[in-house]
C-alpha positions in Angstrom: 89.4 55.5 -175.8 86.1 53.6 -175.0 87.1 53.5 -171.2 88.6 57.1 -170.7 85.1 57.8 -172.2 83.2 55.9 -169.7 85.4 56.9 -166.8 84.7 60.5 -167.6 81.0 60.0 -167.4 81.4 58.3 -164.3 83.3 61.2 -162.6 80.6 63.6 -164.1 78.1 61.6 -162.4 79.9 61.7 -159.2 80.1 64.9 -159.5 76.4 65.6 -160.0 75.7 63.2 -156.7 77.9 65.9 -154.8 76.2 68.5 -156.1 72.4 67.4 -155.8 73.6 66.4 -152.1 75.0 69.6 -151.4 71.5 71.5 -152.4 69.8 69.5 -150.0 68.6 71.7 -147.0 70.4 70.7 -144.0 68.1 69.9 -140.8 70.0 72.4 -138.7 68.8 76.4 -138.9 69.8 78.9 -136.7 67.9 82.4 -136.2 67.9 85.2 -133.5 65.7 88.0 -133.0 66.8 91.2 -130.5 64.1 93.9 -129.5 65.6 97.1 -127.8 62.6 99.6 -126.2 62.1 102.7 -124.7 59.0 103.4 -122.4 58.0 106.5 -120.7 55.9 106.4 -118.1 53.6 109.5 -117.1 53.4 108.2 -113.5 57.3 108.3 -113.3 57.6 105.3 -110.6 60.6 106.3 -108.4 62.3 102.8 -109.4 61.9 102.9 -112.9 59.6 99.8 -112.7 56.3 99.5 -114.3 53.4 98.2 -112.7 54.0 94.6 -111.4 51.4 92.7 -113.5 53.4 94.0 -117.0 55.8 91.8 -117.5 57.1 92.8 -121.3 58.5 96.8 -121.4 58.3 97.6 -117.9 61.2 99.8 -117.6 60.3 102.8 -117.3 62.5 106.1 -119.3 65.6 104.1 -120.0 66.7 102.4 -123.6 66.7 98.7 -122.8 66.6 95.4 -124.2 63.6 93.5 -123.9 64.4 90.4 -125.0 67.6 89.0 -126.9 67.3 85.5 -128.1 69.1 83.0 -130.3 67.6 79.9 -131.4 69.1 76.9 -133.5 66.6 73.8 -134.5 66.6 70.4 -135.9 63.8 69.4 -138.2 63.6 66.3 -140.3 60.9 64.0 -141.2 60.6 62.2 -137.4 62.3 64.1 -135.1 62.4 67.6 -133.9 63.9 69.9 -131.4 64.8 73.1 -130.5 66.8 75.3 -128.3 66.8 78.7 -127.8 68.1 81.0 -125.2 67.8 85.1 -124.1 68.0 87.3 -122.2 66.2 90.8 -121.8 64.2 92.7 -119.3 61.2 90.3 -120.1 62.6 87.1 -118.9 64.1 89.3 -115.8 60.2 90.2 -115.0 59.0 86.9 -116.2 61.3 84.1 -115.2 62.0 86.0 -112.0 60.6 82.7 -109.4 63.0 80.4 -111.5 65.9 79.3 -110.3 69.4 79.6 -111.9 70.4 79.6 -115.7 66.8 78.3 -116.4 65.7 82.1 -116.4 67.3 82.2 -119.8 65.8 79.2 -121.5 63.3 80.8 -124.3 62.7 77.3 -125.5 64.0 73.8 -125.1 62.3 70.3 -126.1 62.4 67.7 -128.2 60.4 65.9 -130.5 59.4 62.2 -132.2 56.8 61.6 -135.1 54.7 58.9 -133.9 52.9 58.0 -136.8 54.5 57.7 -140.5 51.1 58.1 -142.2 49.6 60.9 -139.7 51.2 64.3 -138.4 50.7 62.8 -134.7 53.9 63.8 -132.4 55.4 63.7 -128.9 57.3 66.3 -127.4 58.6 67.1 -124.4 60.7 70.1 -122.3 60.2 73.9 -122.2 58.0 75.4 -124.8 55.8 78.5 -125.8 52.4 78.3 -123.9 49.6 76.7 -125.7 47.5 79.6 -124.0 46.2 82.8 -125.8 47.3 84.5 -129.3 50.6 86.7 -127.9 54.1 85.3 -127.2 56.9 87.1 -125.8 58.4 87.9 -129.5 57.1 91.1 -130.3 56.9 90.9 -134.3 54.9 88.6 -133.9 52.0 90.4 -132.3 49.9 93.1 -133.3 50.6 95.2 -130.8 53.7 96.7 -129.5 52.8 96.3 -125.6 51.2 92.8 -124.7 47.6 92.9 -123.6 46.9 92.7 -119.9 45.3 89.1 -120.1 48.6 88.2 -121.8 51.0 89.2 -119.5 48.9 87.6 -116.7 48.5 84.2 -119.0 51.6 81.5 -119.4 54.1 82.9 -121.5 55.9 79.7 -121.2 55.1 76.2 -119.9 57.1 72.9 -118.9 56.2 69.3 -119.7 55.3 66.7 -122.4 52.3 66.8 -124.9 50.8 65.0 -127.8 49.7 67.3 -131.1 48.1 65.9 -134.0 47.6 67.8 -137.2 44.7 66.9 -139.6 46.0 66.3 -143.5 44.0 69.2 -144.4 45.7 71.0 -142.0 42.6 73.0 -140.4 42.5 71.2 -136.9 45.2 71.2 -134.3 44.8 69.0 -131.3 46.8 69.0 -128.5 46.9 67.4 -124.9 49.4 68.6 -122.3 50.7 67.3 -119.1 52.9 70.0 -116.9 54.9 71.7 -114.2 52.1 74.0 -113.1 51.4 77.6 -114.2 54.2 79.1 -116.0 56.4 76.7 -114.3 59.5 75.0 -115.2 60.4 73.8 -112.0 57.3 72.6 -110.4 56.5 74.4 -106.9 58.0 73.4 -103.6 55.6 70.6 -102.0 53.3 70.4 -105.0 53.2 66.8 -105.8 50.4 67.0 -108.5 50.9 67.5 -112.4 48.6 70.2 -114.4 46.8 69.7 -117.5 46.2 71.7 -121.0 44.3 71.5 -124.0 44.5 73.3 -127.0 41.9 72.7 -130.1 42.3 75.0 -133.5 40.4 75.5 -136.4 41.3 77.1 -139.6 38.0 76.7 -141.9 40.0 79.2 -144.3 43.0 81.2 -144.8 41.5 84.1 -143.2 40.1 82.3 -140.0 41.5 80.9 -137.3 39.6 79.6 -134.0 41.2 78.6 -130.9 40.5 77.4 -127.4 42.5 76.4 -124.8 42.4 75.0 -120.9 44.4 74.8 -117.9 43.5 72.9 -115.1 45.8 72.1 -111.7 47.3 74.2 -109.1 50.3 76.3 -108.8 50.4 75.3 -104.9 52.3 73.0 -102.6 49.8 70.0 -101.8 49.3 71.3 -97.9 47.6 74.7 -99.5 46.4 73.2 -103.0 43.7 75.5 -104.5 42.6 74.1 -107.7 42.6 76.4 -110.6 40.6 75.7 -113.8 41.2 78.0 -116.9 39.7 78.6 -120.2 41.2 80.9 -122.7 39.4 81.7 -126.5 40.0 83.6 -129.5 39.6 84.2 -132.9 41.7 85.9 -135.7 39.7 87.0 -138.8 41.2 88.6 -141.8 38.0 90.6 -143.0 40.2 92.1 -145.8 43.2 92.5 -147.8 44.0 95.6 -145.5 41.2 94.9 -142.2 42.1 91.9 -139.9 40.2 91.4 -135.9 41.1 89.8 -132.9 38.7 88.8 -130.3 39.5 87.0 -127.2 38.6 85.8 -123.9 39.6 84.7 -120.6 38.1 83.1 -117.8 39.2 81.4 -114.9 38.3 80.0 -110.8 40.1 79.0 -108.2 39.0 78.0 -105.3 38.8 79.8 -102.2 40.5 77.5 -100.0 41.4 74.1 -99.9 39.1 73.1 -97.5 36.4 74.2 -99.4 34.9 74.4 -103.0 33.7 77.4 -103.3 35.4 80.0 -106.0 37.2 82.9 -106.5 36.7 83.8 -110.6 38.8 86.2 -112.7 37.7 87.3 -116.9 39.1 89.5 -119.3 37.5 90.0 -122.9 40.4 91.8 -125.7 39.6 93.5 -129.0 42.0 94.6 -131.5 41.7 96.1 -135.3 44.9 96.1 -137.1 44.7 97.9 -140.2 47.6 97.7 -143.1 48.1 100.7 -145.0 50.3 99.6 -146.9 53.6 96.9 -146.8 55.3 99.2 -145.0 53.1 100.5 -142.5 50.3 99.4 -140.0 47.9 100.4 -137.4 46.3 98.8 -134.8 43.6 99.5 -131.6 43.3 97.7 -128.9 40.3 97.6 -126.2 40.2 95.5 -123.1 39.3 94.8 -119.6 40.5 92.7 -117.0 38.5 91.6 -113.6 39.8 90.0 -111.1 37.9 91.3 -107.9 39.6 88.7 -105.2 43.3 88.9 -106.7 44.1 85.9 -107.9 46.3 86.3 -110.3 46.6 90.6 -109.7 45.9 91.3 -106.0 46.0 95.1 -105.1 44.6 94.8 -101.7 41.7 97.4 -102.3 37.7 97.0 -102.2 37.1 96.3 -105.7 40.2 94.5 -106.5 41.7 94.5 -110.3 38.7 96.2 -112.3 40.8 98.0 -114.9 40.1 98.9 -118.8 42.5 99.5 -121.5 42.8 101.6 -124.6 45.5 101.8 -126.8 46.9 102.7 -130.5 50.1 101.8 -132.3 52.1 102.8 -135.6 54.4 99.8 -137.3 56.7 100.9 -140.0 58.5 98.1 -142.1 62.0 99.6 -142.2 63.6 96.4 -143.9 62.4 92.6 -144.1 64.3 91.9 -141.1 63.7 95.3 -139.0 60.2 96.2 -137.4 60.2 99.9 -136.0 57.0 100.6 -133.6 54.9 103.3 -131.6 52.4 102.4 -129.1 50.0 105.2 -127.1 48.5 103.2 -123.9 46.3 103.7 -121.4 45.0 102.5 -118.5 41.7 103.2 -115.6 41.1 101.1 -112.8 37.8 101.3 -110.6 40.1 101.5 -107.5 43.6 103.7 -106.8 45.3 100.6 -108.1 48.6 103.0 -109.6 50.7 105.3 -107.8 51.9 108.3 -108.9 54.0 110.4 -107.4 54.0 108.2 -104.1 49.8 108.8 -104.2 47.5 105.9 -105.4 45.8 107.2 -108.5 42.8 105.4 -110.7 44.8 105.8 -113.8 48.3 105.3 -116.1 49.3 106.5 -119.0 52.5 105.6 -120.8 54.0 106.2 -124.2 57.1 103.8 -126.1 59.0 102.7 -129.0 60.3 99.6 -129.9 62.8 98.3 -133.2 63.0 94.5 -134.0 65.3 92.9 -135.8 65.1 89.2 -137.1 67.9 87.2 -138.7 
């Protein structure tokens, strides 16, 4: 009797081993997210296309999908990675100079902890830019549409970087070392990396800092034109219900390779989100974008890119999972910069719906 008793408890034990082990989160998730749009544009291009510097939504009265994606990850104590791929009218419009499959690749890297007393890593591959306060997931942002220093930022970079997170978690600091602006595979000819930096502060819940740099060229080496970049922002949750974003852009390039004088491009953004409740939100958005000599959005005109922005959105919370939005937009540039109805024209206005869902 003594043994069957202690064999008993020895099988219960096993049996709680099993069971504590198979409670423990595994290191593998999987998620997706797919947002579907519709955009109407009161310039009705004859193509369907939207303006060439908007890169996220610019299809023009059709029911599409802007971006489908399907992510799994690998998290444990030291190592990390993640792969994710999509597909979607964004990375048609933004992936478009990349060859191949590689216009699908949302994310892919990989990650080792360097430190087992500090929350310094290493990673390297294809990740989210380090640039600005927007990605490509719409959620995620406060706005439906993606401000025009956004869609004319990095969505996306290539390379290796080292991040280091303080204990108290308030600073991030990151270096970067990549394949050139928005680049996965580096320019034809170019034979010269690109560099980033990323510093943010948290001081509080409700505040969050951030600056960021670029500096290389996006040029093969017999035409390099070096560009230096600085992007800034800050988030502040003023309330329960009132939260602000400000940010700012600016950047030169040089003229010429011959010479170092500059070409310089700014845009400053402001948005007020305000939550009326958990269901539903509103947000307005002001900005302007200069960039007189086209670098990044040539027109060919006298004045060059000198356009301000104004628009209004409505979020409603349909489930957890599901995000259903409204945006009203418009845009005035100092120059005939649109067309409408094969006639330049100073101004677009456009109107559009969008419904994410996250699982």
């Amino acid at each position: 009797m003594k043994h069957y008793i202690l064999f008993t408890l020895y099988i219960l034990s096993l049996s709680t081993t099993f069971a504590q082990e198979e409670k423990a989160p595994s290191p593998f998730t999987v998620n997706g997210y797919i947002e579907t749009y519709y955009m109407y544009d009161f310039n009705t291009p004859p193509n369907n296309t939207r303006p060439g510097f908007i890169y996220s939504y610019n299809r023009h009265n059709e029911v599409n999908l802007n971006l489908g994606m399907i992510k799994g990850s690998y998290n444990t104590d030291n190592v990390r990675a993640n792969l994710a791929l999509m597909t979607g009218t964004y990375a048609n419009a933004n992936l478009a100079a990349e060859p191949g499959v590689l216009k699908n690749i949302y994310e892919a890297n990989a990650g080792v902890k360097l430190s087992a007393k500090k929350n310094l890593w290493i990673d390297a591959g294809i990740f989210g830019s380090h640039i600005g306060f927007e990605s490509a997931i719409g959620k995620d942002c406060w706005n439906l549409t993606r401000s025009i220093l956004a869609d004319n930022t990095p969505y996306y970079e290539a390379g290796a970087k080292i991040s280091y997170t303080s204990d108290n978690e308030k600073w991030f600091l990151s270096g970067l070392i990549l394949n050139g602006w928005q680049r996965i595979q580096r320019v034809d000819g170019n034979s010269l990396p690109s560099f980033g930096t990323q510093i943010t502060f948290k001081p509080s819940a409700s505040v969050t800092l951030n600056s960021s740099t670029f500096i290389g060229t996006d040029k093969p080496d017999s035409a390099r034109q070096m560009r230096y970049f600085h992007n800034f922002y800050g988030i502040f949750q003023v309330t329960k219900k009132i939260g602000v974003t400000v940010g700012f852009d600016y950047g030169v390039e040089e003229k010429t390779p011959e010479s170092s004088a500059t070409n310089a491009w700014y845009s400053p953004v402001l948005i007020v989100r305000y939550a009326a409740s958990n269901k539903i939100a509103l947000a307005l958005r002001g900005e302007y974008y200069s960039d007189e000599n086209g670098v990044i959005i040539a027109t060919g005109t006298a004045n060059g890119f000198k356009t301000k922005g104004l628009s209004f959105n409505v979020d409603y919370r349909v489930h957890d999972a599901i995000l259903w939005r409204t945006e009203v937009r418009t845009l005035a540039s100092k120059d005939r910069v649109f067309e409408r109805n094969d006639e330049p024209v100073k101004d677009n206005t456009f109107i559009g719906t969008s419904l994410c869902v996250s699982f």
